[in-house]
C-alpha positions, 0 to 999 in steps of 0.5 A: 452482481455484487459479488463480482463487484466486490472482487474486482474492488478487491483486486484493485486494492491488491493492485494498489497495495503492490504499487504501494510496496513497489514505490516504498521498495525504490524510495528505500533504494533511493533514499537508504533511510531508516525504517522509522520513515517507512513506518511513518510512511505506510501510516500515511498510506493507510489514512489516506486509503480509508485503513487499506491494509498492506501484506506484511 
């Protein structure tokens, strides 16, 4: 069933998304730098998962 497919690649990618945001929240804690290397930082993410984009 290739819907069923799709949606579980889709939660996947969500999955992905919130560990994402979860990492990016600690190393702001960590670090406590600018917004400029998150920025930088999600770009990176998002070449190297092929364009995934994250929830604003």
């Amino acid at each position: 069933m290739p819907e069923l497919k799709f949606k579980v690649l889709s939660i996947q990618n969500v999955a992905k998304n919130i560990k994402f945001m979860i990492m990016i929240s600690k190393i702001l804690r960590e670090e406590k730098k600018s917004s400029c290397i998150l920025i930088y930082r999600m770009s990176i993410y998002k070449e190297y998962n092929g364009g995934v984009h994250l929830a604003n």
